[in-house]
Backbone as numpy.savetxt, mean C-alpha at the origin, in Angstrom:
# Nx Ny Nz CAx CAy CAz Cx Cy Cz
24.70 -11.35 -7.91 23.58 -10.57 -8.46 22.37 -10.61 -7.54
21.95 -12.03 -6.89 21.02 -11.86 -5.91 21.07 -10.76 -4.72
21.95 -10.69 -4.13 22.47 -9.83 -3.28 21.87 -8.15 -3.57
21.67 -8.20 -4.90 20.90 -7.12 -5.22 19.51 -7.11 -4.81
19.02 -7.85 -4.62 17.78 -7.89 -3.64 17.47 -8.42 -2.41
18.45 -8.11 -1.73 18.54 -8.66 -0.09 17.92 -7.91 0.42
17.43 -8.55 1.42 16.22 -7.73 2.60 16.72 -8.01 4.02
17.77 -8.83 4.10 18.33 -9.51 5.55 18.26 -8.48 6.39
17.25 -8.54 7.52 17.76 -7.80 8.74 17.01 -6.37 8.64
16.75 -5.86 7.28 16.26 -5.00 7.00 14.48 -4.54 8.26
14.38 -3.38 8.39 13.53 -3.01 9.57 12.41 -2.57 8.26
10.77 -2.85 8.39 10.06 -2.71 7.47 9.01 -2.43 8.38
8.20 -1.20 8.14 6.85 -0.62 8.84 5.60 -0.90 7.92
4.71 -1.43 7.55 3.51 -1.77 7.06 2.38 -1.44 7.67
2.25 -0.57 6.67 0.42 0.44 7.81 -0.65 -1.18 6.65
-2.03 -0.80 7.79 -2.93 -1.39 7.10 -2.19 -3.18 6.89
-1.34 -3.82 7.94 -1.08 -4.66 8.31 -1.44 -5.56 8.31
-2.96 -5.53 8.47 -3.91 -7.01 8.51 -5.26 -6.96 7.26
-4.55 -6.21 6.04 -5.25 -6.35 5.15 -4.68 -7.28 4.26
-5.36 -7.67 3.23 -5.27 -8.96 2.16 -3.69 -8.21 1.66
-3.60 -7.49 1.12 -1.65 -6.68 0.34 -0.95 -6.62 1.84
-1.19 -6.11 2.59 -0.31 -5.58 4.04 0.17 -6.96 4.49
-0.90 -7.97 4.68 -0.52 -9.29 5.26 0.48 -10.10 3.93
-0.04 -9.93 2.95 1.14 -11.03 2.18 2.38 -9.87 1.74
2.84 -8.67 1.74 3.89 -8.17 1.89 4.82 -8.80 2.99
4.28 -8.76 4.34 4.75 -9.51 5.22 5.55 -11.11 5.52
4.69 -11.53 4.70 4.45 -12.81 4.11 6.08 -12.92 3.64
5.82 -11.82 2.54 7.75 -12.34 1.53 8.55 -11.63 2.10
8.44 -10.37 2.84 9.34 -10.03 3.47 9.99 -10.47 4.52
9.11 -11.55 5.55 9.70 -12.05 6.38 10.54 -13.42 6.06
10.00 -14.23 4.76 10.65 -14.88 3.92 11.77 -14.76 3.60
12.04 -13.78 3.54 13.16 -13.05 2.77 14.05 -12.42 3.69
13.93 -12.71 5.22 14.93 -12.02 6.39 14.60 -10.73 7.04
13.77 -9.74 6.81 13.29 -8.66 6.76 13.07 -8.89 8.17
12.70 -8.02 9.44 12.15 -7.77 10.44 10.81 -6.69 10.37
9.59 -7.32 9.93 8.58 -6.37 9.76 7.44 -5.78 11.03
7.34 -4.78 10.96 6.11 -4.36 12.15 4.96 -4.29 11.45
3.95 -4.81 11.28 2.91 -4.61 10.99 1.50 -3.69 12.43
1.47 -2.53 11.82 0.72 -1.76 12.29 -0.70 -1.50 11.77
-1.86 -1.74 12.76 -3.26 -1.61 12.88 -3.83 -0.89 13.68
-4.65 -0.54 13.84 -5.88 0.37 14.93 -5.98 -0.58 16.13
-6.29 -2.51 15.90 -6.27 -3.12 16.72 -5.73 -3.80 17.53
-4.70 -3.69 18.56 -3.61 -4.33 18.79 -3.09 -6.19 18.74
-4.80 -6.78 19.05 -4.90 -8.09 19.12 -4.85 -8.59 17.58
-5.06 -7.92 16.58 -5.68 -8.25 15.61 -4.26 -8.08 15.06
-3.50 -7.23 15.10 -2.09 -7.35 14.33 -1.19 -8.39 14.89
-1.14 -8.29 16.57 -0.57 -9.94 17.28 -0.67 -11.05 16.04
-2.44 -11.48 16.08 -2.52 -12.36 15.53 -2.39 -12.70 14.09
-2.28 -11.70 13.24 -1.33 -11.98 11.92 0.07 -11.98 12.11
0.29 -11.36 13.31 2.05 -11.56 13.07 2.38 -12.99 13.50
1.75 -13.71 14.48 2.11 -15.26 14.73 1.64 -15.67 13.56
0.71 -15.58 12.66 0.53 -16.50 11.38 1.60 -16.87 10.65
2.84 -15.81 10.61 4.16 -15.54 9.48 5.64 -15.78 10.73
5.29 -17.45 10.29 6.50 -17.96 10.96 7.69 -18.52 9.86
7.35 -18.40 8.64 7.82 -18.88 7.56 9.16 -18.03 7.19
10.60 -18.65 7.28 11.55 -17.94 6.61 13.00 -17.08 7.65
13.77 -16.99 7.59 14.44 -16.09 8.99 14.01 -14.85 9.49
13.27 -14.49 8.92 12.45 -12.85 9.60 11.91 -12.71 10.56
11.43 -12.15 10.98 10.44 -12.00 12.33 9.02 -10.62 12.12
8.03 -11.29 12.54 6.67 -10.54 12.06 6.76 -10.05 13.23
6.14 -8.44 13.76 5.73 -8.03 15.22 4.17 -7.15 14.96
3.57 -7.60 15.73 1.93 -6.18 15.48 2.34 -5.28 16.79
1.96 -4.28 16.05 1.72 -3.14 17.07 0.66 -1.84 16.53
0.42 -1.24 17.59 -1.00 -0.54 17.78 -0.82 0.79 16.93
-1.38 0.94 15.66 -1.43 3.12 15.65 -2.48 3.16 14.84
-2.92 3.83 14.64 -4.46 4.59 14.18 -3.58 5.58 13.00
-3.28 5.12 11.37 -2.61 5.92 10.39 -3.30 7.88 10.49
-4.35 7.96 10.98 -4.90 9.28 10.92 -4.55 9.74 12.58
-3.54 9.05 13.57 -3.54 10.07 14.98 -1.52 10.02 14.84
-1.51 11.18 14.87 -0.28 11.37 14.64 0.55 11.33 16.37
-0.26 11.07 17.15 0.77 11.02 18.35 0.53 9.22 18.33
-0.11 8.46 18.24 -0.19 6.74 18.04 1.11 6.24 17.11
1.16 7.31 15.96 2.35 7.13 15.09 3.75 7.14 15.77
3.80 8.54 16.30 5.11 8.88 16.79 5.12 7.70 18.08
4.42 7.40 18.70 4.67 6.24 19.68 5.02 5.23 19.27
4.63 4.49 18.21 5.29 3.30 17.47 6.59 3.35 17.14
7.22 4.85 16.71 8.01 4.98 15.94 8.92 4.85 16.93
9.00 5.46 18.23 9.60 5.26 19.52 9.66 3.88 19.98
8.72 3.01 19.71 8.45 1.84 19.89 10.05 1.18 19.51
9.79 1.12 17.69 10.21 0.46 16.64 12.10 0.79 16.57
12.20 2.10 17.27 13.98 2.58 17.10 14.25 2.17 18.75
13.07 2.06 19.78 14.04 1.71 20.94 14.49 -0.35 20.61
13.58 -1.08 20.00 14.21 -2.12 19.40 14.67 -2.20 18.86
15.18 -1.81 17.78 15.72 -2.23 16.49 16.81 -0.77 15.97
16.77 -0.03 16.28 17.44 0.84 16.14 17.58 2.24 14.57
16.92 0.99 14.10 16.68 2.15 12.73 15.52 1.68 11.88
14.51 2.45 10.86 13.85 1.76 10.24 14.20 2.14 8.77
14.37 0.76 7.58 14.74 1.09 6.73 13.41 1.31 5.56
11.71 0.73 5.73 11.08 0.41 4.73 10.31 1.08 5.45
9.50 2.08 5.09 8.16 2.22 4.95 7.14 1.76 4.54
5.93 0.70 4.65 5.07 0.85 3.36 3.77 1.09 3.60
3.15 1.83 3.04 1.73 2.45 3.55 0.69 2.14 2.23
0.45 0.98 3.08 -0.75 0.21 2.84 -1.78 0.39 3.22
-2.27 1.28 4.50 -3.70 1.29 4.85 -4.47 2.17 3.75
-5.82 2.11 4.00 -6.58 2.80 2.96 -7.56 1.71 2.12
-8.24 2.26 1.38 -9.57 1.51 0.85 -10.52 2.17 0.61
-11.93 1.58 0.89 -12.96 2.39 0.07 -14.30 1.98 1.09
-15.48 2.61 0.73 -16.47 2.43 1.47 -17.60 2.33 0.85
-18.89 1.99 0.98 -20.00 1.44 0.23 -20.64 2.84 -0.16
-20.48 4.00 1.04 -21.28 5.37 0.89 -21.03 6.04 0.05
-19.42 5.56 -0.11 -18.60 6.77 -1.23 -18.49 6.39 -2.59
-19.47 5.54 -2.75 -19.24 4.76 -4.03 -20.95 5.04 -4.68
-20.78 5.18 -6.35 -21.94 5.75 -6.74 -22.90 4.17 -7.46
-24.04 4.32 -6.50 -24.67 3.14 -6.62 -24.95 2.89 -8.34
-25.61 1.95 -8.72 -26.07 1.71 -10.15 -27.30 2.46 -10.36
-28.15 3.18 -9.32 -29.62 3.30 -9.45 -29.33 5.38 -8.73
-27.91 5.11 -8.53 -27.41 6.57 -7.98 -27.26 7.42 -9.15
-26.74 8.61 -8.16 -26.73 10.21 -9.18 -25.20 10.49 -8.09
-24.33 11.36 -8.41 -23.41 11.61 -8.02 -23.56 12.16 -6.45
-24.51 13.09 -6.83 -25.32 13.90 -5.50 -25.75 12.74 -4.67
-25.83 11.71 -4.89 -26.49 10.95 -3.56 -25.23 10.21 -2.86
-23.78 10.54 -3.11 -22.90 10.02 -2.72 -22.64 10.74 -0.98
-22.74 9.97 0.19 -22.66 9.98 1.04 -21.47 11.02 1.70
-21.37 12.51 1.94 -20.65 13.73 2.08 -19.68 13.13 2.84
-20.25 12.29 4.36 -19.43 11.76 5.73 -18.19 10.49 4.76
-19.13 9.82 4.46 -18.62 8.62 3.83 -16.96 8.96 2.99
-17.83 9.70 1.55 -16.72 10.61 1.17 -15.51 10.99 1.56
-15.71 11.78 2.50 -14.53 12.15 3.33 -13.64 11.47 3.88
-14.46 10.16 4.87 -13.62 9.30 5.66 -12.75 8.28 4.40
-13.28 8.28 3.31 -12.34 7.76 2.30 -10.99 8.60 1.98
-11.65 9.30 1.71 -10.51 10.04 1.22 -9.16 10.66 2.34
-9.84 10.62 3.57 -8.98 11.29 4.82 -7.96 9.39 4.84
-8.74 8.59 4.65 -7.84 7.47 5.07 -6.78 6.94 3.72
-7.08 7.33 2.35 -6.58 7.08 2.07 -5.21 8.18 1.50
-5.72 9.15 1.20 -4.65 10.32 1.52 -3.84 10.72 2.91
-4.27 10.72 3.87 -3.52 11.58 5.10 -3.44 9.95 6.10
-4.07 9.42 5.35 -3.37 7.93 5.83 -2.30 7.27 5.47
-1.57 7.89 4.12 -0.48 7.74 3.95 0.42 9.06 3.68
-0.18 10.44 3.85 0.85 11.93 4.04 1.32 11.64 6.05
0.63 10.94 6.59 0.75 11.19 8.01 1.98 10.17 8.53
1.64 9.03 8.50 2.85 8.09 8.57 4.26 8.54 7.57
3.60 9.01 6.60 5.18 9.11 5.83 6.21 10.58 7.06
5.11 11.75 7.15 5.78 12.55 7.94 6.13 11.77 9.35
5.72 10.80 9.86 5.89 10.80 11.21 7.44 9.89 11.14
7.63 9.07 10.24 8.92 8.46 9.93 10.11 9.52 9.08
9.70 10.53 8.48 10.67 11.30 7.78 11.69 11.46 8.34
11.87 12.06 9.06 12.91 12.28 10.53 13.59 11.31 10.97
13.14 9.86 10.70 14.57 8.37 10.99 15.35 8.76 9.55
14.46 8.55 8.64 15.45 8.71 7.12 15.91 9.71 7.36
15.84 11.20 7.47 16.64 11.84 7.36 17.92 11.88 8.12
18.08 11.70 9.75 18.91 11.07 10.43 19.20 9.76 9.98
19.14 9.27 9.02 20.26 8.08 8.53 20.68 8.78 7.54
20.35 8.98 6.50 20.49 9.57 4.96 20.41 8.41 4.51
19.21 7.53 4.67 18.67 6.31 3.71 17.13 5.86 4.47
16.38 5.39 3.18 15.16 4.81 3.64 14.17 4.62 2.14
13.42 4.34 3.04 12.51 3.90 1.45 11.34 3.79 2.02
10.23 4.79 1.02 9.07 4.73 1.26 8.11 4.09 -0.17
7.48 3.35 0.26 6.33 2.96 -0.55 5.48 3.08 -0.62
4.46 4.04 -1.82 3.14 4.09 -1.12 2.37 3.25 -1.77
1.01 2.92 -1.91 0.23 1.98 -2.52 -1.08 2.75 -3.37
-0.70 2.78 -4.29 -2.13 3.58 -5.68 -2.65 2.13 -6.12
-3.25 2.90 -7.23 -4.03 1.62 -7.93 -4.67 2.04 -9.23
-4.80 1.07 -9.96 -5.39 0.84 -11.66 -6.29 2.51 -11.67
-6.96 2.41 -10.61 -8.18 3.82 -10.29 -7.21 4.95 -10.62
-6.31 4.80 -10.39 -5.70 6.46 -10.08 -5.21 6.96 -11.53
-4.72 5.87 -12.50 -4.51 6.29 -13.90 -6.07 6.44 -14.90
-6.39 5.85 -14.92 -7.71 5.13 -15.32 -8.98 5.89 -14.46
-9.34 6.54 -14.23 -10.55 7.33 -13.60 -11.99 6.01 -13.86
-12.40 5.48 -12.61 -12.88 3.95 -12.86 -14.01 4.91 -12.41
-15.60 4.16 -13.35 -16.67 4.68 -12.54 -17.46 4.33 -11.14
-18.21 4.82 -10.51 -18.82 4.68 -9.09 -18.10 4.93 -8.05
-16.44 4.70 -8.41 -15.35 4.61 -6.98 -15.28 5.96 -6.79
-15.86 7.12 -6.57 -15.61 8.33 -7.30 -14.14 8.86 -5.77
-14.29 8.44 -4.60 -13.66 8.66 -3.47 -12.25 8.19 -3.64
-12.25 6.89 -4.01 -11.28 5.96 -3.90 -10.14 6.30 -5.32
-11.05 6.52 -6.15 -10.23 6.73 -7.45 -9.47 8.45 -7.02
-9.95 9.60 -6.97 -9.59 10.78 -6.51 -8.45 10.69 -5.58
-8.43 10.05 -4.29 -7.82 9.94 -3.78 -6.67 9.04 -3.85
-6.45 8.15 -4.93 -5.64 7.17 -5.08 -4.83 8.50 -6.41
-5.39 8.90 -6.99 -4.60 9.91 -7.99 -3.71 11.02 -7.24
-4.73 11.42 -6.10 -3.76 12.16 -5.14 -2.33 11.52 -4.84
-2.64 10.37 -4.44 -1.32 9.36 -3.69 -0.36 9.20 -4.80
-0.54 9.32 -5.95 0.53 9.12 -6.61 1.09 10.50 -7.23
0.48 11.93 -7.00 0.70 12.65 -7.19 1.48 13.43 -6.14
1.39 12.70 -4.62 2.06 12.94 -3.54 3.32 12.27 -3.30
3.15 10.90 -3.96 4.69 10.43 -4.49 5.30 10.89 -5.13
5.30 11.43 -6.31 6.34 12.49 -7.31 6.72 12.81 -6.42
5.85 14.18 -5.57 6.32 15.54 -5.03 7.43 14.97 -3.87
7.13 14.20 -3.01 8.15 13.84 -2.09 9.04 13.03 -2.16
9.14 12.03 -3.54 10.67 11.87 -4.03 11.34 12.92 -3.97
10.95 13.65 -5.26 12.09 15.04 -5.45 11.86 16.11 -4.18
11.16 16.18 -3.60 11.63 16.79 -1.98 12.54 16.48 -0.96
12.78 14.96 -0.74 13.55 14.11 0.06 14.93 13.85 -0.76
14.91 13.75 -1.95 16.20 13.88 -2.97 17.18 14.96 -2.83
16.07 16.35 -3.04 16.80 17.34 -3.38 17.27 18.01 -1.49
16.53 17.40 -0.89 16.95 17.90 0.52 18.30 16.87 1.33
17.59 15.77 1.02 18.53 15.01 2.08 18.85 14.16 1.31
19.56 13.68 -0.17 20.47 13.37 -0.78 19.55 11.75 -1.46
20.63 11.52 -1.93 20.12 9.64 -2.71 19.26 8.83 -2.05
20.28 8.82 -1.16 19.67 7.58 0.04 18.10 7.28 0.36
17.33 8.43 0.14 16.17 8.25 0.45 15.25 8.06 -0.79
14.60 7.01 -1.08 13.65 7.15 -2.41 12.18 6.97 -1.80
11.48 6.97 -2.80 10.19 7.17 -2.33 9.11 6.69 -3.96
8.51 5.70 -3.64 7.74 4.87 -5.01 6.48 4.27 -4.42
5.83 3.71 -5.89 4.62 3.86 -5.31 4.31 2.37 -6.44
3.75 1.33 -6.10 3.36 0.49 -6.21 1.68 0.21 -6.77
1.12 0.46 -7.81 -0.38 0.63 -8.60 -0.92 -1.08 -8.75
-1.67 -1.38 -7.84 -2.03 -2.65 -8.25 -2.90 -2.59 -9.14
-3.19 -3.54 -10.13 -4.46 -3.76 -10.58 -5.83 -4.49 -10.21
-6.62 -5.38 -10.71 -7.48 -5.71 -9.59 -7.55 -6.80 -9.01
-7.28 -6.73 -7.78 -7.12 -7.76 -6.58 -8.56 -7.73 -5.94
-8.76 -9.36 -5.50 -10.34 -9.19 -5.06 -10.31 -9.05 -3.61
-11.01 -8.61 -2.90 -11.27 -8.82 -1.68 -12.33 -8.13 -1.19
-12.05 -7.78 0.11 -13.81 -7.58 0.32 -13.96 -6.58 0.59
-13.33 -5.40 -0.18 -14.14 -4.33 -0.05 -14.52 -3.80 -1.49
-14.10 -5.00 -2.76 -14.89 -4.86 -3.91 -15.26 -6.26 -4.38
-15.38 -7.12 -3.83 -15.76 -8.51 -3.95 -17.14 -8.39 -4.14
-18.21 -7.15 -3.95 -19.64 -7.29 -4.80 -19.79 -6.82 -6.09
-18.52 -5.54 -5.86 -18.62 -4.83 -7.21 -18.16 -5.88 -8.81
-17.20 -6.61 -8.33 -16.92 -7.62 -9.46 -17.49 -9.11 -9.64
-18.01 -9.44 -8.29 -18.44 -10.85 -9.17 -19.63 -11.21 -7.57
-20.57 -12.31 -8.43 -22.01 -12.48 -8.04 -21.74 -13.68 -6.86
-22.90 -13.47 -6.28 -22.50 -14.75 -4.82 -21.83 -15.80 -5.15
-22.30 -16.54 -6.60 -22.15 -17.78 -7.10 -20.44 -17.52 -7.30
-19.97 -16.43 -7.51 -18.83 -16.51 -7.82 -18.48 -16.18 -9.33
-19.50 -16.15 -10.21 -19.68 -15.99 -11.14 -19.02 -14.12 -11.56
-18.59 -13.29 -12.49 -18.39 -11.88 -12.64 -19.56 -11.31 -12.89
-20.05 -9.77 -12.24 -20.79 -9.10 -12.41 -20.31 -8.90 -13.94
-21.23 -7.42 -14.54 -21.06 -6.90 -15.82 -20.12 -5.88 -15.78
-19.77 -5.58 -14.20 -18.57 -4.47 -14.35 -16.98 -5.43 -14.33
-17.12 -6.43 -13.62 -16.16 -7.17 -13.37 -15.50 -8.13 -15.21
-16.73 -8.39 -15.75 -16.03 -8.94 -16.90 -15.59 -8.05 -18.09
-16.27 -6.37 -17.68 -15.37 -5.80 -18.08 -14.00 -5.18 -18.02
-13.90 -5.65 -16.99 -12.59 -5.05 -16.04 -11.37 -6.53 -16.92
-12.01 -7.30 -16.77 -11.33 -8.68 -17.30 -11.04 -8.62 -18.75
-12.11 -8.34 -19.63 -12.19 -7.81 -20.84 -11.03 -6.76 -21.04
-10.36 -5.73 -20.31 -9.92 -5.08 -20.55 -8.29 -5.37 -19.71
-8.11 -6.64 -19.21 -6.57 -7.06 -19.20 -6.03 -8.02 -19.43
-5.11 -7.56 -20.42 -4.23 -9.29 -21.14 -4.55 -10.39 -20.55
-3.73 -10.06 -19.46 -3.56 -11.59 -18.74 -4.68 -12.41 -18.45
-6.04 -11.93 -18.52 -7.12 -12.24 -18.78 -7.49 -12.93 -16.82
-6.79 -12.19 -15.97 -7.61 -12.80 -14.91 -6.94 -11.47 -13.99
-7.82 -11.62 -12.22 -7.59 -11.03 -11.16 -6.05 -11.11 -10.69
-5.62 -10.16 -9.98 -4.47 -10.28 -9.39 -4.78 -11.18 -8.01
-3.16 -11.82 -7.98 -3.11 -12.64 -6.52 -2.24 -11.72 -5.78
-2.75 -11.61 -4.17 -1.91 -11.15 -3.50 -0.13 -11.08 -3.42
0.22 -13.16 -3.73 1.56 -13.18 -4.09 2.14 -12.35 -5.26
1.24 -11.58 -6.53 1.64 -10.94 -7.70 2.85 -9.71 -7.50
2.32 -9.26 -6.33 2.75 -8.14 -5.56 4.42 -8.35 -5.31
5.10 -9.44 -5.06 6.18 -9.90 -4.14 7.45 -9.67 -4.92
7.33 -9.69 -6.20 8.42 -9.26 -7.11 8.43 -7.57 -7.31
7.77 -7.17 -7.31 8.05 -5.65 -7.45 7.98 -4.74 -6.03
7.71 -5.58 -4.79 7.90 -5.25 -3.46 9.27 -5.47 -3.28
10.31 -6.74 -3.39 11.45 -6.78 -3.12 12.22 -5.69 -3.78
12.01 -5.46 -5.47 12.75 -4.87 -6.33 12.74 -3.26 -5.80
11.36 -2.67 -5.34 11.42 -1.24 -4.46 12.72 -1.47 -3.10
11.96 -2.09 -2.26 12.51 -2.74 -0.91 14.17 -2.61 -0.85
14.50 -3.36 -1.74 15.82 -3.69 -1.49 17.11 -2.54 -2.96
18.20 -2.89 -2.99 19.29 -1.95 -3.52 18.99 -2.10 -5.00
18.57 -2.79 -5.39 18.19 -3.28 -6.65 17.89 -2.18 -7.58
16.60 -1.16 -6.57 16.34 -0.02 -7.16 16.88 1.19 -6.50
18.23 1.39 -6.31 18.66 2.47 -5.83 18.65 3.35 -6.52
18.71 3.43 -7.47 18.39 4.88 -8.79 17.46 4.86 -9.07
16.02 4.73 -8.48 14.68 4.50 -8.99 14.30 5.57 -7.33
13.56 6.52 -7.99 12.61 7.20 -7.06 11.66 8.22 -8.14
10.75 8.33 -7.58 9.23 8.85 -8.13 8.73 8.03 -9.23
8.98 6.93 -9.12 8.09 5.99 -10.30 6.80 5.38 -9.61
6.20 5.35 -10.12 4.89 4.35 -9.82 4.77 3.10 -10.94
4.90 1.74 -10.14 5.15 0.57 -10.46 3.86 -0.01 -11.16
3.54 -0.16 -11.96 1.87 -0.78 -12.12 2.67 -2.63 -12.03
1.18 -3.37 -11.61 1.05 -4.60 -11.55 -0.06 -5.12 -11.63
-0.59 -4.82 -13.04 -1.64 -5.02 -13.41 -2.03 -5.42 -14.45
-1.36 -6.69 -14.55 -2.18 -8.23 -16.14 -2.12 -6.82 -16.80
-1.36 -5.96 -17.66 -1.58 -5.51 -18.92 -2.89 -4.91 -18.24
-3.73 -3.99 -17.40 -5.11 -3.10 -17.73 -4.40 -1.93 -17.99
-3.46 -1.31 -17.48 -3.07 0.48 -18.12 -2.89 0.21 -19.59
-2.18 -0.60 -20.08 -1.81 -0.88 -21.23 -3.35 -0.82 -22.55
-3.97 -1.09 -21.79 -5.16 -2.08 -22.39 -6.15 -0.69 -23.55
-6.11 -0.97 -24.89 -6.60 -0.01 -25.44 -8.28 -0.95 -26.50
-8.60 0.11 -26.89 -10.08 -0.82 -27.30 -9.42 -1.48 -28.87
């Protein structure tokens, strides 16, 4: 029955590589036998998370692409099949949020930053429509693969101030449906395509919005808490059980779902 979630050997691409989810995906996948590339903008900076993940028979590698330049992509991808010969995991992790695109407490919608805006939304949408096209073409020349994309609590739940991050995270899971049943109905089973909804994980690109220097929760943060069972933040490791279960054969009849992992907040009614 384990065998149903084997990852041995398995070839795994991770955009957004050296973020808090990108780095501990890595983490269990290489645990778990997987051969992962973790891909960044910075080449030194992915090196040095991939020597961090010596743990397990896998092997971590960084390498260089910019998720928004589609010839950096296709070079990796050339990279990644002249080693290894095929890639079986997608997961597109890059993306996030920015201070401009977010509607202050003392703000009006109109004062939300136009540039800011955009660069949210371009990174977190066409930061994961761009990598998925630039790999389509290995899956389809195998007739197997698996793409993962990464939404969040925002994208069901319309959260206030995130107004960039939430929009665009609803996109991403609305771009998952469509290209399951595109990749299904074109190029057969083999290929699925899911999407993974965390709930709230801290780090630092909302680590002011939820809780005070002291460490203590803001008033948005203990409502965020207030409003999930499990009554606390997600840990990066939370992620590692429903990463293998996409990842590996386990879910071979599973495509266009979006996974929530989130302490009971979708659930969560007044």
């Amino acid at each position: 029955m384990m065998d149903l979630f084997n990852v041995t050997d398995r070839v795994v691409i991770i955009t957004g590589g050296t973020g808090v989810l990108g780095k501990q995906m890595a983490h269990t996948l290489v645990s778990c036998g997987a051969h992962v590339v973790l891909l960044g903008r910075n080449l030194e900076d992915t090196k040095a998370v991939a020597s961090t993940i010596t743990e397990g028979p896998g092997t971590a590698t960084g390498m260089s692409a910019n998720v928004l330049d589609v010839d950096s992509l296709q070079l990796v991808k050339e990279q990644v099949l002249a080693r290894w010969g095929k890639v079986d995991v997608l997961i597109n992790a890059a993306g996030g949020n920015m201070p401009g695109a977010t509607v202050g407490e003392a703000q009006h919608f109109k004062d939300v930053s136009t540039d800011d805006l955009r660069k949210v939304i371009d990174l977190n949408i066409m930061g994961t429509v761009l990598p998925s096209q630039a790999f389509a073409d290995v899956f389809e020349n195998q007739k197997h693969g698996v793409i993962i994309n990464i939404s969040s609590a925002a994208a069901q739940r319309p959260l206030s101030r995130v107004v960039g991050y939430a929009l665009s995270k609803a996109a991403i899971e609305n771009f998952t449906l469509w290209l399951a049943v595109e990749m299904a109905h074109k190029y057969g089973e083999g290929i699925r395509v899911n999407a993974i909804s965390p709930g709230f994980f801290i780090g630092e690109q909302n680590r002011a919005l939820l809780t005070q220097p002291d460490g203590s929760l803001t008033a948005r943060g203990q409502k965020i808490m207030d409003m999930t069972p499990m009554n606390r933040f997600g840990l990066p490791q939370d992620l590692s059980g429903a990463l293998l279960y996409l990842c590996s054969d386990a879910s071979q009849f599973v495509t266009g779902t979006i996974l929530r992992v989130d302490g009971g907040f979708g659930a969560s009614s007044i």
